[in-house]
TORPA-4810 file (N, C-alpha, C, O; in nm, 3 decimals):
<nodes>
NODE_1_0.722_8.506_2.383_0.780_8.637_2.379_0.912_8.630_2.303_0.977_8.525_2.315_X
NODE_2_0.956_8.720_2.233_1.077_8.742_2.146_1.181_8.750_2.246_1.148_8.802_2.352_X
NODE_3_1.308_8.706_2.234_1.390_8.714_2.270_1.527_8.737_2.173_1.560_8.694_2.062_X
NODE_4_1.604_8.847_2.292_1.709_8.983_2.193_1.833_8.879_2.251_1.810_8.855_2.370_X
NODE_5_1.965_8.807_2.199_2.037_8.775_2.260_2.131_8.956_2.281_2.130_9.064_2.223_X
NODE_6_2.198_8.891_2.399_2.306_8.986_2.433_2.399_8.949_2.524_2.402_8.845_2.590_X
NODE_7_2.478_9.046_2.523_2.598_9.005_2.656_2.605_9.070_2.733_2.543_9.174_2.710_X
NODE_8_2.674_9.065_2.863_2.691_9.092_2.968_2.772_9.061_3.088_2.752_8.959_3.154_X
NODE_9_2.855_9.140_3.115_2.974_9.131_3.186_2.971_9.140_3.323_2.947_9.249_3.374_X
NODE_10_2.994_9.031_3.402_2.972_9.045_3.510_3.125_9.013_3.606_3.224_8.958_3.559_X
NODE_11_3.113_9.057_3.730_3.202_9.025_3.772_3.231_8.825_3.840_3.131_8.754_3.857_X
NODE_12_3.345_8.779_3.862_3.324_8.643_3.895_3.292_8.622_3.941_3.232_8.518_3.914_X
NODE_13_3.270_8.680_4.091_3.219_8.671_4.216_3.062_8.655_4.235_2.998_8.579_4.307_X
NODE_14_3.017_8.767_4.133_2.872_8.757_4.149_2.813_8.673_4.008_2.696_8.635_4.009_X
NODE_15_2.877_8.653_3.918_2.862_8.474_3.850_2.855_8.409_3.929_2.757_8.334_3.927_X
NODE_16_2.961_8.398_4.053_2.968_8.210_4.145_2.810_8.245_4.202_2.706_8.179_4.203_X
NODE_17_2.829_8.322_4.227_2.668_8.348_4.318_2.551_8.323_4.305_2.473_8.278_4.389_X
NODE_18_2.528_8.364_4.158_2.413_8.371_4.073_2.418_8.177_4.018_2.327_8.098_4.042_X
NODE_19_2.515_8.151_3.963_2.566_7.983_3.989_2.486_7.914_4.079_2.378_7.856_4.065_X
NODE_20_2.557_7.930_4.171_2.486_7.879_4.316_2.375_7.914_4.368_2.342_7.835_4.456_X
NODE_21_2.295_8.008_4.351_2.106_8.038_4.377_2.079_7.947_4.273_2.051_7.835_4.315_X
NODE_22_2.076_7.966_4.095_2.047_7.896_4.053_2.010_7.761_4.066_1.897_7.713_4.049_X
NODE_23_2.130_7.693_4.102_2.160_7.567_4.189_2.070_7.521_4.267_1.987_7.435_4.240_X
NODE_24_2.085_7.575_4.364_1.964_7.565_4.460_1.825_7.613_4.464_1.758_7.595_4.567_X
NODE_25_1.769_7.681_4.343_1.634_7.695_4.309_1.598_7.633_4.223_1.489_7.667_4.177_X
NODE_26_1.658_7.530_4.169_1.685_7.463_4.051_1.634_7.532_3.936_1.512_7.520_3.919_X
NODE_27_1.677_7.579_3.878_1.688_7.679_3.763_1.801_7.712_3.693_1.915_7.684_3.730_X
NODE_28_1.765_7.791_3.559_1.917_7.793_3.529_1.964_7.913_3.547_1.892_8.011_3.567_X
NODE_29_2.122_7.914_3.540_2.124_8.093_3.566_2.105_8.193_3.495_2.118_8.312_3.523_X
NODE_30_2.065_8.133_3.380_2.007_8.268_3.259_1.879_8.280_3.329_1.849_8.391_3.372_X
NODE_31_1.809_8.192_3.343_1.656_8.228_3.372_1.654_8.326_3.517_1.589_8.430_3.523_X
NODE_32_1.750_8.263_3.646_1.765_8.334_3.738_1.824_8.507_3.732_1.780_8.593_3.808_X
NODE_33_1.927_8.532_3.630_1.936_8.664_3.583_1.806_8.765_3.491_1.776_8.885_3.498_X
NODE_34_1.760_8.666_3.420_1.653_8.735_3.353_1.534_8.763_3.448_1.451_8.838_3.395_X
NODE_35_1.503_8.723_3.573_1.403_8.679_3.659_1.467_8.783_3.750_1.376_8.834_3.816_X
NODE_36_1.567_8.827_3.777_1.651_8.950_3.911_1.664_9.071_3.788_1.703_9.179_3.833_X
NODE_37_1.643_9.070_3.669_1.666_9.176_3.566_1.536_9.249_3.559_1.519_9.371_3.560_X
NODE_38_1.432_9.140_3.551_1.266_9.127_3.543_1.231_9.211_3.660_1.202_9.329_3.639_X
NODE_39_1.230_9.163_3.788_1.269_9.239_3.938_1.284_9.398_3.929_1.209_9.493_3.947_X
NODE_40_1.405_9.382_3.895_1.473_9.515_3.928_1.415_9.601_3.860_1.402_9.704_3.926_X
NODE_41_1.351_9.613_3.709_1.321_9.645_3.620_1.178_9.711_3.654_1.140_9.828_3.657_X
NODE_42_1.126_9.609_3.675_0.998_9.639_3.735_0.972_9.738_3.860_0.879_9.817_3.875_X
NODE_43_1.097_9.710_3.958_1.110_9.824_4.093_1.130_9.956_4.042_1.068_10.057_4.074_X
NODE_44_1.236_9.943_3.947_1.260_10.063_3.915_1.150_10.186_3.804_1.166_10.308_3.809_X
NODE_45_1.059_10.125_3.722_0.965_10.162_3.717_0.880_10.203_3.767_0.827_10.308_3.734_X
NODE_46_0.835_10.111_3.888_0.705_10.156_4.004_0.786_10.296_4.086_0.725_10.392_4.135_X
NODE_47_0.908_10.280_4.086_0.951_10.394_4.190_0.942_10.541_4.090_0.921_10.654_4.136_X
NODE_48_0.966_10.505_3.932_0.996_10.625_3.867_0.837_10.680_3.859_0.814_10.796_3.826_X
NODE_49_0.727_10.582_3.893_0.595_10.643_3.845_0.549_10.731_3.970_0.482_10.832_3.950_X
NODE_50_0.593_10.683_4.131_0.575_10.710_4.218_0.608_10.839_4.210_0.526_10.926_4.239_X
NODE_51_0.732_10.869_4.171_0.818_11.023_4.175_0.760_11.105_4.095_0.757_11.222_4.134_X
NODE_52_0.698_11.075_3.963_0.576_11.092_3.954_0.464_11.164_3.911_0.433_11.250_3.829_X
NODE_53_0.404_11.073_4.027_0.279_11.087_4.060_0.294_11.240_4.178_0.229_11.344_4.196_X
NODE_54_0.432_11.170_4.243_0.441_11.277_4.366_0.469_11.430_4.327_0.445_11.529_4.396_X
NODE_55_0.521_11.427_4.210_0.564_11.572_4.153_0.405_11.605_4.105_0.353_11.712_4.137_X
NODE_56_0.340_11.513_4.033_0.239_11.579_3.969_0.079_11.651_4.143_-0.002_11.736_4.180_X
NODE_57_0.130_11.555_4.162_0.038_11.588_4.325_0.084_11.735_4.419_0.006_11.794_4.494_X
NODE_58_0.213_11.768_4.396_0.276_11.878_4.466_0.264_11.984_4.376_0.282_12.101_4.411_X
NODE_59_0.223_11.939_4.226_0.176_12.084_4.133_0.080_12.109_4.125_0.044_12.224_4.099_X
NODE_60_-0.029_11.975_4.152_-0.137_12.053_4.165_-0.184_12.104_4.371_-0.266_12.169_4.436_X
NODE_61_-0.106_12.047_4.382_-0.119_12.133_4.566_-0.058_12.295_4.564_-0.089_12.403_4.615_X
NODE_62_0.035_12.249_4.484_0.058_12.455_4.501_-0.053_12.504_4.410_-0.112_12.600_4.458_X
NODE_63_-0.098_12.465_4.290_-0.177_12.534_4.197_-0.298_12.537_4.264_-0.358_12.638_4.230_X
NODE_64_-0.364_12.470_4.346_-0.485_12.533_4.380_-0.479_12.502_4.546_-0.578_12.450_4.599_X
NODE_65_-0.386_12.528_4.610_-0.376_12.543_4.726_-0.463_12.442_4.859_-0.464_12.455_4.982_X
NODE_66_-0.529_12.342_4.767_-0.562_12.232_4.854_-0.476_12.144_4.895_-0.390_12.106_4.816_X
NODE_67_-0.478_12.103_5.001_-0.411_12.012_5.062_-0.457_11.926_5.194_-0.564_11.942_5.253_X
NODE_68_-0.364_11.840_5.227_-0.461_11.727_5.384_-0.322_11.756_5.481_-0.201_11.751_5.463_X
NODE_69_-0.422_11.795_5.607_-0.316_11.806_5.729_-0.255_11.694_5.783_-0.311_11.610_5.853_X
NODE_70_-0.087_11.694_5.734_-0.054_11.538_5.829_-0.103_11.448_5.899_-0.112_11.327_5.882_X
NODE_71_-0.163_11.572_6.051_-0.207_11.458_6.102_-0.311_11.399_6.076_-0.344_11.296_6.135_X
NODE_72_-0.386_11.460_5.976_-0.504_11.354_5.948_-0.448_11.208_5.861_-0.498_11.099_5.889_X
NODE_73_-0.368_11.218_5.781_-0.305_11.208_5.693_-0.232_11.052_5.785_-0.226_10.932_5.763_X
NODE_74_-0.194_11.135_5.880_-0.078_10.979_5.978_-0.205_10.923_6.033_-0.183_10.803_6.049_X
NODE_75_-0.328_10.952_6.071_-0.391_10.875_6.146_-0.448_10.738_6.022_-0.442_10.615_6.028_X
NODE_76_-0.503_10.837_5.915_-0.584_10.732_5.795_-0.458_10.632_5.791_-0.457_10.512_5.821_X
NODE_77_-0.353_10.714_5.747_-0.262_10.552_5.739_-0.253_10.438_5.865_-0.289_10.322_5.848_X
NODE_78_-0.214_10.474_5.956_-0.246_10.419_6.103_-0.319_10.335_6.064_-0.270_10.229_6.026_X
NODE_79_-0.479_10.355_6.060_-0.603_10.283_6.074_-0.577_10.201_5.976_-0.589_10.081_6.000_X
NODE_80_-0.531_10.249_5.823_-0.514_10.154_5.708_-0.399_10.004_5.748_-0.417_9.891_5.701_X
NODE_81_-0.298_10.037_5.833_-0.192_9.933_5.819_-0.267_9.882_5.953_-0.195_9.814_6.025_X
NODE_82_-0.408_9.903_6.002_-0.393_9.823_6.123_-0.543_9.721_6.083_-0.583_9.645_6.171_X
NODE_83_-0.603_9.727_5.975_-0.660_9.640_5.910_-0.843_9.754_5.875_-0.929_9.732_5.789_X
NODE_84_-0.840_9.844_5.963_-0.972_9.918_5.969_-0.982_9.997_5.868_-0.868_10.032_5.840_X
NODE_85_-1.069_10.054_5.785_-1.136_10.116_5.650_-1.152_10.254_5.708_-1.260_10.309_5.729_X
NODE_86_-1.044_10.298_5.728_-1.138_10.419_5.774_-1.167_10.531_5.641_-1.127_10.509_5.527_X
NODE_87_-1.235_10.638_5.676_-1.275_10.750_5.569_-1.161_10.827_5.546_-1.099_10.864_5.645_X
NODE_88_-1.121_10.858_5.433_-1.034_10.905_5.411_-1.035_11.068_5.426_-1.128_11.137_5.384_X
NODE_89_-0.927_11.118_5.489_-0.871_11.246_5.511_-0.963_11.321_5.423_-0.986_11.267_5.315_X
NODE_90_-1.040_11.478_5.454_-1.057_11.551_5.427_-0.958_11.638_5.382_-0.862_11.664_5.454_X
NODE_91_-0.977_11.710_5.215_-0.866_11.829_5.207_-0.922_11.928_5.252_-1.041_11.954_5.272_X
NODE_92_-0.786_12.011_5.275_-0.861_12.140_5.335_-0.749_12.283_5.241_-0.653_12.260_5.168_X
NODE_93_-0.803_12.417_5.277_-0.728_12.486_5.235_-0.586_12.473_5.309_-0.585_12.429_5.424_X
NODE_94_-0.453_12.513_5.240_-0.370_12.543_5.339_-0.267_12.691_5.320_-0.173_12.737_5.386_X
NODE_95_-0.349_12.742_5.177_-0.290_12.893_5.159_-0.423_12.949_5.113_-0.528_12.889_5.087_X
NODE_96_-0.401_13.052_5.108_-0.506_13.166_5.020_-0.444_13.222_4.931_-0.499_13.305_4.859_X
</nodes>
């Protein structure tokens, strides 16, 4: 992969820091910054697609007035984080 040099200003404190993980992951601290840059980078993406997805899901819930009742909604998850498959939530109307 290509690599852009650049700079970057950090404070000392969180140099000694980044120093010292390095250190002890044995790595260096460029790789350990590029690797928490990589991270963050990546979080912050998945969250911007999430926001979204969630806007595009709430336009089409007002535009055609389908939607899933919470509580169906809290139970499927329930069952999902407790290892069971369950069927997923029926939509239903929730305006006319």
């Amino acid at each position: 992969m290509a690599q852009h040099p650049t700079s970057l200003k950090i404070p000392m404190d969180l140099k000694e820091r980044i120093d010292r993980l390095a250190k002890q992951g044995d790595e260096t601290p460029h790789a350990l910054m590029v690797r928490a840059l990589e991270t963050a980078v990546t979080a912050m993406e998945k969250r911007a697609a999430f926001i979204r997805d969630a806007h595009e899901a709430d336009r089409q819930m007002t535009e055609t007035g389908i939607g899933y009742a919470h509580e169906d909604v809290v139970a499927w998850l329930r069952a999902k984080a407790a290892g069971r498959d369950p069927k997923p939530p029926k939509p239903i109307k929730w305006r006319e």
